[in-house]
C-alpha positions as CSV (number, residue, x, y, z in Angstrom):
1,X,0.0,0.0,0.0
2,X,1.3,3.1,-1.1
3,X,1.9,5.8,1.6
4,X,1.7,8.6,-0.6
5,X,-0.6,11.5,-1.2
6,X,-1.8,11.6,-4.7
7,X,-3.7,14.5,-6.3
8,X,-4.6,15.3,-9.8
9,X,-6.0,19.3,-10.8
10,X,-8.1,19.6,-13.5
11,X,-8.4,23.4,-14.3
12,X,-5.7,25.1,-13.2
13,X,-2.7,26.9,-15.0
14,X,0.3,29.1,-13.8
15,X,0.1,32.5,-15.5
16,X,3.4,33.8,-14.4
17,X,6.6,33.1,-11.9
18,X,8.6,36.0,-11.3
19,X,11.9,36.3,-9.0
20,X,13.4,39.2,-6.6
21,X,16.9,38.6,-6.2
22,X,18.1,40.6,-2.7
23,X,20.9,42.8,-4.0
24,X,23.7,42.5,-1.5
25,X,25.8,39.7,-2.2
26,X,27.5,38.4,0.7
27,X,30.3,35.6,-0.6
28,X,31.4,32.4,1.3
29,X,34.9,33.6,1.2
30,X,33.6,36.4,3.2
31,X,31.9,34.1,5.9
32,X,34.8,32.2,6.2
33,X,37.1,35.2,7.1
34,X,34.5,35.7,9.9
35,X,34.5,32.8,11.5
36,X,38.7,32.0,10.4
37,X,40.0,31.6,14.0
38,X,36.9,29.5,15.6
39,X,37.9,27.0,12.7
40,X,41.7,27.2,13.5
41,X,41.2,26.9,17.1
42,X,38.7,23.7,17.0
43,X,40.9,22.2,14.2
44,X,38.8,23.0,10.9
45,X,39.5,24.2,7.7
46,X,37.8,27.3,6.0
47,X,36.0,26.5,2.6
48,X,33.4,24.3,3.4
49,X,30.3,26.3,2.0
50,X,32.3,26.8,-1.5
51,X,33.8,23.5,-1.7
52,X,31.5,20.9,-0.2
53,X,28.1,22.5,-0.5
54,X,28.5,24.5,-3.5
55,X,27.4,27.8,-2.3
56,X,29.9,30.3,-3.3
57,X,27.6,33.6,-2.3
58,X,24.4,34.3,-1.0
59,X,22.2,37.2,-1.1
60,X,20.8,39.7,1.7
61,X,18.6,42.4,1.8
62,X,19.8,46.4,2.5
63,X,19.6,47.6,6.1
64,X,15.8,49.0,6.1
65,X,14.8,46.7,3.6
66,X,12.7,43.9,4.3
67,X,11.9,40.6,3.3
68,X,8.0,41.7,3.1
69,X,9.0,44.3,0.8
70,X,11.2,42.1,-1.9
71,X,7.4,39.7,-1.4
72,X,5.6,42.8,-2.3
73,X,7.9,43.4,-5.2
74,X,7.8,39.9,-6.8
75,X,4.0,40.0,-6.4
76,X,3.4,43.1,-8.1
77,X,6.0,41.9,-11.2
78,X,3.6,38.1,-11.0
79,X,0.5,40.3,-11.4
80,X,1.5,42.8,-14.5
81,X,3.0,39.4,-16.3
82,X,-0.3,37.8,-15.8
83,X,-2.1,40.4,-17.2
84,X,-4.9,39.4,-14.5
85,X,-6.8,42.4,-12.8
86,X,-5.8,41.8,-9.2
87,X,-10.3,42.6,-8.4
88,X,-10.3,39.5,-9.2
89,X,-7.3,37.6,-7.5
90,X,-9.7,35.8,-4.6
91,X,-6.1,34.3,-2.4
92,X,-3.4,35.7,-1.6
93,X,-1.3,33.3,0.2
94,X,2.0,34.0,1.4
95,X,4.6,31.2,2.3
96,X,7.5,32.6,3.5
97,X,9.0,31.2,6.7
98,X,10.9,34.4,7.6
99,X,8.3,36.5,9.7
100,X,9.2,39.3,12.1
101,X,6.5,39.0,14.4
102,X,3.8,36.4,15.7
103,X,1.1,38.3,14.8
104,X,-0.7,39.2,12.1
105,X,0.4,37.7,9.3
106,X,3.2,38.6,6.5
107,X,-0.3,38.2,4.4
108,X,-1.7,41.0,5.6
109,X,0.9,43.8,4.6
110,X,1.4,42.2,1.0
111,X,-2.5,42.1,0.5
112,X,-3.0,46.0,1.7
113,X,0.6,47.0,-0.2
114,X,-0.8,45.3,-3.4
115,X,-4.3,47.2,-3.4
116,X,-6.1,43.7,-3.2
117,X,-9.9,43.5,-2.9
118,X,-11.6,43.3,0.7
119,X,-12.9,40.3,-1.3
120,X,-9.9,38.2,-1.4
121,X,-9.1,35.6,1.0
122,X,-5.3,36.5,2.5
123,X,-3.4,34.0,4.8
124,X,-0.1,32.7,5.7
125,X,0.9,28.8,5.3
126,X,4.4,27.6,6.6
127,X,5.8,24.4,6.1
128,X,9.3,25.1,5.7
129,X,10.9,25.0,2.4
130,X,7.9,23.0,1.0
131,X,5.6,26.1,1.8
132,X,5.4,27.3,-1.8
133,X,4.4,24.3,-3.3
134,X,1.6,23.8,-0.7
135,X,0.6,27.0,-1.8
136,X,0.6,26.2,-5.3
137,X,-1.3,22.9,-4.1
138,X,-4.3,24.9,-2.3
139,X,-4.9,27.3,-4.8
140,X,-5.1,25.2,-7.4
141,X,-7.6,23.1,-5.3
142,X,-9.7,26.4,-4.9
143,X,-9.7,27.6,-8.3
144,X,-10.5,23.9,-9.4
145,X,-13.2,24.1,-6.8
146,X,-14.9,27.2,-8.3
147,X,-14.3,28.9,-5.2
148,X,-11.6,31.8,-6.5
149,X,-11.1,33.0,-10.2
150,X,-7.3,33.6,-10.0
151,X,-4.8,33.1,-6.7
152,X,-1.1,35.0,-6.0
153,X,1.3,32.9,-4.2
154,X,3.9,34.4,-2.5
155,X,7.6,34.0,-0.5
156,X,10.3,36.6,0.6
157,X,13.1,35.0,2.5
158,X,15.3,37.2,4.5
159,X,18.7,35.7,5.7
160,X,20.7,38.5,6.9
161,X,19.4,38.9,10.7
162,X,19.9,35.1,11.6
163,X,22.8,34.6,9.6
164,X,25.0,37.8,11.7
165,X,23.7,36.6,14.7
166,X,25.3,33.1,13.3
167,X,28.6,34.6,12.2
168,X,29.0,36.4,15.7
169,X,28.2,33.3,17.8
170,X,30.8,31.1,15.6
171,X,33.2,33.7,16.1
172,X,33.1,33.9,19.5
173,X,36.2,32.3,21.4
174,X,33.4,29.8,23.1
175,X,32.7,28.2,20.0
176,X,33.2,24.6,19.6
177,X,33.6,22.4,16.6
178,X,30.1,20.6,17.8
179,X,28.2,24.9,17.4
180,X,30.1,25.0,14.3
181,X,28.6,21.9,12.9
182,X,25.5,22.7,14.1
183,X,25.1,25.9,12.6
184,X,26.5,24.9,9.4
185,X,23.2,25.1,7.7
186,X,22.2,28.7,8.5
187,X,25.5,30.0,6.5
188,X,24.0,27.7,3.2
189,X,20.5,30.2,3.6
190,X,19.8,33.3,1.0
191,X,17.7,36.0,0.9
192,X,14.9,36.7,-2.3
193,X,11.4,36.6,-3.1
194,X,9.1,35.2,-5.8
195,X,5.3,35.1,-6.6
196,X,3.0,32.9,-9.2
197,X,-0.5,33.8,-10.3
198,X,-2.7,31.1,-11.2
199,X,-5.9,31.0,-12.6
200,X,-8.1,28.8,-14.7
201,X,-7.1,26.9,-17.6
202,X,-9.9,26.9,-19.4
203,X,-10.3,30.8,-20.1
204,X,-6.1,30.7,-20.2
205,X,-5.4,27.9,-23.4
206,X,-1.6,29.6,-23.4
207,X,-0.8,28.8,-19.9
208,X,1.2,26.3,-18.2
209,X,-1.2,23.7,-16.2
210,X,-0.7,22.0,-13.5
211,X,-1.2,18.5,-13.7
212,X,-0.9,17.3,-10.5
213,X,1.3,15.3,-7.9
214,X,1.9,13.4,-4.7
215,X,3.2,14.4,-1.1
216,X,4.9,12.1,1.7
217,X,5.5,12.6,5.3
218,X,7.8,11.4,7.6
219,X,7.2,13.4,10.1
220,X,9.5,11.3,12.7
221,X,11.9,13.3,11.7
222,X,11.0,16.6,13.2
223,X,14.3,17.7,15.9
224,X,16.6,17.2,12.8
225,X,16.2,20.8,11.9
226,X,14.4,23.4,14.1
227,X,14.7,27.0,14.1
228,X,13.5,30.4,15.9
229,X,13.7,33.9,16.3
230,X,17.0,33.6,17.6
231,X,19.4,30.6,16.0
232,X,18.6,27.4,13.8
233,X,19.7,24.3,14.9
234,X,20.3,21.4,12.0
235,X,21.7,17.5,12.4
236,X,23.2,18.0,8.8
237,X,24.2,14.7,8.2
238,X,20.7,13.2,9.6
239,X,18.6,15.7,7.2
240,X,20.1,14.2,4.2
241,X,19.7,10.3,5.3
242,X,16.2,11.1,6.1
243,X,15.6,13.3,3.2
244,X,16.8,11.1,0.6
245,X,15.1,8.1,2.0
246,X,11.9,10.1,2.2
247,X,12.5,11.0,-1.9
248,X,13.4,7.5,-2.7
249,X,10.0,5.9,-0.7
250,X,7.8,8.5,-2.7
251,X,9.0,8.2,-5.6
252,X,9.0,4.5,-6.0
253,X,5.3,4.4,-4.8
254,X,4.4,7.4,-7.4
255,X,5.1,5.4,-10.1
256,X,2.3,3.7,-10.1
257,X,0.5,7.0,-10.7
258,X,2.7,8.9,-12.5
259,X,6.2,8.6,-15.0
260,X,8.1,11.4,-13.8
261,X,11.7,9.4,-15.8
262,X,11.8,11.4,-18.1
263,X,11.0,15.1,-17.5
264,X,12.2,17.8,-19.4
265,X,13.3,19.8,-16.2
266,X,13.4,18.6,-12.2
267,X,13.0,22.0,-10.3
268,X,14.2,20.5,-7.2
269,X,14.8,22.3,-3.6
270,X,18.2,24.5,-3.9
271,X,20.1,22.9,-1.0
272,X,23.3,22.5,-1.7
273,X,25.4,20.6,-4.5
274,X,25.9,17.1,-2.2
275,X,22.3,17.0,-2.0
276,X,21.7,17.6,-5.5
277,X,24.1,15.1,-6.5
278,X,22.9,12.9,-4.1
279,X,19.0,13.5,-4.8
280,X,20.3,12.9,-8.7
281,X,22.0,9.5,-7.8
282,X,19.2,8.0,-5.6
283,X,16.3,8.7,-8.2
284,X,18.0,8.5,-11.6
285,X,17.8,12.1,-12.5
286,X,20.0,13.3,-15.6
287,X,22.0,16.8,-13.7
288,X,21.6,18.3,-16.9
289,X,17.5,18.9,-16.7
290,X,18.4,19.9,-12.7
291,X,19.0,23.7,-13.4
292,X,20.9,25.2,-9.9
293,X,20.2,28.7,-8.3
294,X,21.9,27.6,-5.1
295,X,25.6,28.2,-6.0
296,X,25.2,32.0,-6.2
297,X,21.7,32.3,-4.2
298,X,22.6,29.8,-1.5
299,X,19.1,28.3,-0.1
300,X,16.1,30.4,-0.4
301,X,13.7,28.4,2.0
302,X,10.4,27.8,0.4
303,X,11.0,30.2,-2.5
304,X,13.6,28.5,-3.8
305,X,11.8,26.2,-6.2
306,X,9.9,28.9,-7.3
307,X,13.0,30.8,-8.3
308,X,14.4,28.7,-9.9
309,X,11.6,28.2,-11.6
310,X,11.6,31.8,-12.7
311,X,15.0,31.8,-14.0
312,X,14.6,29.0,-16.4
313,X,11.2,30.5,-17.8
314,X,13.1,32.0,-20.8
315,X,14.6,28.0,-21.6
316,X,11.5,26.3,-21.4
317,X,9.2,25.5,-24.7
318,X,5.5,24.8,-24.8
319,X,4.9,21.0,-23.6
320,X,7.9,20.8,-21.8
321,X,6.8,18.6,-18.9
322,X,8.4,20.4,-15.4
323,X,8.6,18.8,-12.2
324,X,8.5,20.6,-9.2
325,X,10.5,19.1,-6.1
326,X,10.2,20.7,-2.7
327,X,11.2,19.4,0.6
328,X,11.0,20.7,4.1
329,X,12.1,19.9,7.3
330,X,9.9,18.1,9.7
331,X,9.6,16.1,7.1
332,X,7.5,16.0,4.2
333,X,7.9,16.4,0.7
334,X,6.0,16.8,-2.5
335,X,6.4,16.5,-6.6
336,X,4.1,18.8,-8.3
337,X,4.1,18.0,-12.7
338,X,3.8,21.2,-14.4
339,X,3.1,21.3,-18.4
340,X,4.6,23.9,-20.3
């Protein structure tokens, strides 16, 4: 018996995909300088985010510029590509898992900022770095529903306040190999934003639909990465086991559903390049239909996908069959088919 999720949508397309890179580039080489004497002392060498993850920069946003605001920007870019008038956008979901406060939501602001209608539903989801897809995965459930003409996903990601207060605790003279380790992860994160509008496929023939998909969980695994306001805590090594024993269960069981062999691109989660390789190895994907953002973008949570996404729009021909791969800690993970 399988122990996926499957789900199939039946009139629902993606309009547009837009990305916000944050404009200050902050480079590994730089991170390593920071923290240069904590990995002397505990008897570690520098160049582990370049060399073994792949990550040679990552992006933050300007002092006084927030994370809301590069969301606001890639939803306002989504919209005028869609050509949709946002009085009729019904959702407005927003998937980010940066957030400065508890309360309200990062919804909220993005919904006033983009003039939205007191008509449309707006809402945060968080699920890690699978949140964008989820939201992908509800609105296309509502539109298919009849309940909303047209949704806007979005995500902005902001890096740059938990990554200093990283750097300054690694290069304290108290910290140890086991904090350096431990913290590994949060150097790997970037900052950007990105936004989709998606509306019905049957009064959009030129759009891209989305076919459909599965989701896992495996939800045992929820203390291998946990974060808050203050420092994010990750068991490296375990999040890949897990992870890529979480991909290979899915995917064998989707088979019987769906043949996702030979896709024209795999938009997979932008980790880092041992867990692309590894992701590659484990389900037979060719690395050349895995286009990367992660090497200068570092890992952009749940917007990552979508990113990515946006940078190969200009690549991508009509019918080209695109699978989107997101995984998030806790965990659970999901394959959403796109046709081009």
């Amino acid at each position: 018996m399988s122990g996926n999720i499957t789900f199939r949508h039946h009139d629902t397309s993606v309009l547009s995909v837009t990305a916000v890179d944050a404009p200050v580039v902050m480079t590994s080489a730089e991170f390593d300088r920071i923290i240069g004497d904590s990995y002397a002392r505990n008897g570690l060498r520098p160049g582990m985010l370049s060399k073994l993850a792949g990550i040679q920069e990552r992006r933050w946003w300007p002092q006084g510029t927030s994370f809301v605001d590069g969301a606001i920007e890639a939803g306002a870019k989504a919209i005028a590509e869609s050509g949709v008038d946002p009085a009729r956008i019904g959702m407005v979901v927003n998937t980010s898992v940066s957030r400065e406060h508890l309360e309200p939501s990062v919804a909220v602001r993005i919904h006033h900022e983009l003039g939205m209608p007191s008509s449309s539903l707006n809402f945060d989801i968080t699920n890690a770095c699978l949140g964008f897809v989820n939201g992908m995965q509800l609105a296309a459930t509502m539109i298919d529903g009849g309940q909303i003409d047209y949704a806007l996903v979005v995500d902005g990601e902001g890096s740059r306040t938990p990554q200093e207060n990283t750097l300054a605790r690694l290069s304290s003279p108290e910290a140890t190999a086991d904090d350096l380790q431990r913290e590994f992860a949060t150097l790997t994160l970037g900052s950007g934003a990105a936004a989709m509008v998606l509306g019905r496929a049957s009064e959009h023939p030129g759009a891209h639909r989305v076919v459909g998909g599965v989701s896992r969980a495996a939800t045992w695994h929820h203390e291998l990465c946990v974060g808050d306001f203050e420092q994010m805590r990750t068991d490296t090594t375990g999040l890949l086991v897990a992870g890529l024993e979480l991909a290979g269960d899915l995917w064998r069981d989707a088979a019987a559903e769906f043949d996702w062999s030979d896709m024209d691109r795999y938009v997979v989660h932008q980790v880092s390049q041992v867990h692309t390789r590894k992701t590659a190895e484990a389900l037979g994907l060719p690395l050349d239909r895995i286009p990367l953002t992660f090497p200068t973008l570092g890992n952009v949570g749940p917007a990552a996908v979508a990113i990515t996404l946006a940078k190969e729009v200009e690549q991508l021909e009509t019918g080209d069959r695109v699978l989107m791969m997101g995984i998030g800690s806790g965990l659970n993970m999901t394959c959403l088919e796109l046709t081009w």
